[in-house]
C-alpha positions in Angstrom: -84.3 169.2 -17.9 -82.9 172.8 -18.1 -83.8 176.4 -17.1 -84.1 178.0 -20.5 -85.2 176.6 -24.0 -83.2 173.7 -25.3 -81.6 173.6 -28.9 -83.7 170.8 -30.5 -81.6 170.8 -33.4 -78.8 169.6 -31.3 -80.6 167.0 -28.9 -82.0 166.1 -32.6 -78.8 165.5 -34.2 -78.2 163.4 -30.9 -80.8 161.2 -31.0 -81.2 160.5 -34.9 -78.6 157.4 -34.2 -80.4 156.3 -30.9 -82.4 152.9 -31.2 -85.8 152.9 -29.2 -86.4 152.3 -25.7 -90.2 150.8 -26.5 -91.7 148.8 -28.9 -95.2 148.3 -31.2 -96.2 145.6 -28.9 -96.5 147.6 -25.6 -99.8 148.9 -27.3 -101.2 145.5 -27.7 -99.5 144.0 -24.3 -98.9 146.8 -22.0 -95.5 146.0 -19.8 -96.3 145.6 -15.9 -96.3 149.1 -13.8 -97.2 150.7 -17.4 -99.8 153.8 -18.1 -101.9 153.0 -20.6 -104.1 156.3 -22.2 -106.9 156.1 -24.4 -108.5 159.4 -25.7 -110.4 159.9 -28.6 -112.4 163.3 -29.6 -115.2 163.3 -32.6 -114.3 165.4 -35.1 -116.8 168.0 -36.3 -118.9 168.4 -39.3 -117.4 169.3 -41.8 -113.9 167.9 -40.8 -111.7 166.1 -43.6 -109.9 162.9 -42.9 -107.2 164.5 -45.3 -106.6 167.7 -43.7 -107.0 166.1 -40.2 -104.1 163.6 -41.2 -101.7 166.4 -43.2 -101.7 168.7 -39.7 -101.0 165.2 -38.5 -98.1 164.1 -40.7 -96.8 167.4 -40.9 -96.8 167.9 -36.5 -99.0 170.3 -36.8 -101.2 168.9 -34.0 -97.9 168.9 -32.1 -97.5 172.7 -32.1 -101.2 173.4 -31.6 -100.8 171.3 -28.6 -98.3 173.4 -27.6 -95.2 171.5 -28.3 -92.3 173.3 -29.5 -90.9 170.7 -31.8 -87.9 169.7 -34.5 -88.4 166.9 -36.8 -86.0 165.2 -38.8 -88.6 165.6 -41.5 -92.3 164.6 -42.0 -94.0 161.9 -39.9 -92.7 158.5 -41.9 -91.4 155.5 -40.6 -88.0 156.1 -39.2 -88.4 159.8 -38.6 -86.9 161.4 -35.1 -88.7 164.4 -33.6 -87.4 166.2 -30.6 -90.2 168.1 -28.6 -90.1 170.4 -26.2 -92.2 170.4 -23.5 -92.6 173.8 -20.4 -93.5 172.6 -17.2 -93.3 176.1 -15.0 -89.8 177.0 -15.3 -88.2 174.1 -16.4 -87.6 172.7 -20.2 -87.7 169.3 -21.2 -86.8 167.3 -24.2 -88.7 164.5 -25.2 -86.9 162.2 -28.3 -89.2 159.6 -30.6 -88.8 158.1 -33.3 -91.9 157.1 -36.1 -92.2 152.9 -35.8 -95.6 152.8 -37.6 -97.3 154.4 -40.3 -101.0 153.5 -41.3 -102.9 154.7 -44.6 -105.8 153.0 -45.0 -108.7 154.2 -46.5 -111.2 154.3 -43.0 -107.6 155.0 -40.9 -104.8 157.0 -41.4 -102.2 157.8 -38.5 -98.8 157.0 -37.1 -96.8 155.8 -33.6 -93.7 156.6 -32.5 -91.8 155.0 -29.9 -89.4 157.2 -27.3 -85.6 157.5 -27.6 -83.1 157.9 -24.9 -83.6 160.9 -22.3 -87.6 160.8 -23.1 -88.5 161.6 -19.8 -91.0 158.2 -20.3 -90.5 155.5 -22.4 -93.6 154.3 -23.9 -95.2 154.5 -27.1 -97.6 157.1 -28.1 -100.1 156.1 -31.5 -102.1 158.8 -33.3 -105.4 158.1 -35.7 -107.7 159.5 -37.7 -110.7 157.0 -37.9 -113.7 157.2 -40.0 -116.8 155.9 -37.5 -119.9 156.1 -39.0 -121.7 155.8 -35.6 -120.4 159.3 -34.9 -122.2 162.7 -36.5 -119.2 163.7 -38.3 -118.1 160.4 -39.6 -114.6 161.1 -38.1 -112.6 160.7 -34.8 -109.1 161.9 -33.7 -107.4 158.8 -31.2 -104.3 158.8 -29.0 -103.8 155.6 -27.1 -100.3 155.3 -25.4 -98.6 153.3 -23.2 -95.9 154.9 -21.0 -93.8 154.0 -17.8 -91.7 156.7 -15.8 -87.8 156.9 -16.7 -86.9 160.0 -15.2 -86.0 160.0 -11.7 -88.2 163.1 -11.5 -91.7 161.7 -12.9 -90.6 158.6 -10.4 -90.8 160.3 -7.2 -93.7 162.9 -8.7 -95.7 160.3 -10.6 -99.3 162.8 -10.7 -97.4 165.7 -11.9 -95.7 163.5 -14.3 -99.4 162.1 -15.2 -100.8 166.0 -15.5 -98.4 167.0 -18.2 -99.0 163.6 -19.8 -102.4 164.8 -19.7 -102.2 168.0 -20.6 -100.6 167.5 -23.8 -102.9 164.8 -24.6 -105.8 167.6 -24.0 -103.7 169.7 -26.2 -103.3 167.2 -29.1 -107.3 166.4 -28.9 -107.9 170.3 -29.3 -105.7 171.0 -31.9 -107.3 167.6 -33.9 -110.7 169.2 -32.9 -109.2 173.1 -34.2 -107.8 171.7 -38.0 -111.3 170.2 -38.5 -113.2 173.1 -37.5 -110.9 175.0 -40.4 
């Protein structure tokens, strides 16, 4: 947490040796005291499941969320991003690392699991689904689980859950803006 914008390159450079604090498994068995988020949007008409999942590999539904963000490259298994996250005045810097990639033909997506000084540690997975029970035949789908690790989201745990929030809102719009493209 700092005052003014933090150099992502260098918390990146930090945090490309880290190991994760979370694993794969919280999605499936969520530990006790965790958050556990599912969102989903349906994408519109007209919306490709390959442009949908290139903004996606490539973080560019990060930075239409909002996110200020450095990557270590594009979203692949073993990747770090750093992103940086405004809340009023204050800066923070959230590390994760890519655990999971999926490229399926009805699916196509990835999860990354947080690194040391994440404010949270969780895991955070990203889709694009086909679902033919939906207009477009496409959804964008965030489910994540997450527990507090900050001492600050600790003793403010619904401020902590808004910006959770609204970048989640933020990822669903920019899913929702690349297919409207």
């Amino acid at each position: 947490m700092q005052l003014t914008r933090p150099d992502l390159a260098q918390v990146l450079e930090r945090s490309v040796p880290a190991c994760p604090t979370a694993d794969l498994g919280w999605l499936d068995a969520p530990p006790p005291g965790a958050r556990v988020l599912r969102e989903r949007v349906v994408l519109d008409q007209g919306a490709s499941l390959t442009a949908t999942a290139d903004a996606l590999f490539g973080w560019g539904i990060h930075r239409g969320a909002g996110l200020v963000i450095a990557p270590s490259g594009p979203a692949e298994i073993g990747t770090t991003v750093v992103q940086g996250v405004r809340v009023g005045p204050l800066w923070f810097t959230a590390p994760c690392r890519v655990v999971d990639v999926v490229r399926e033909p009805d699916e196509i997506g990835f999860t990354y699991a947080t690194l040391p000084h994440h404010p949270e540690t969780g895991v955070e997975a990203f889709r694009v689904l086909r679902d033919d029970g939906v207009p477009s035949g496409l959804v964008f789908e965030i489910h994540a689980v997450a527990r507090h690790d900050f001492w600050g989201s600790r003793i403010l745990p619904r401020v902590a859950h808004r910006v959770q929030d609204r970048v989640t809102r933020g990822y669903l719009a920019a899913a929702l803006a690349v297919g409207a493209r």
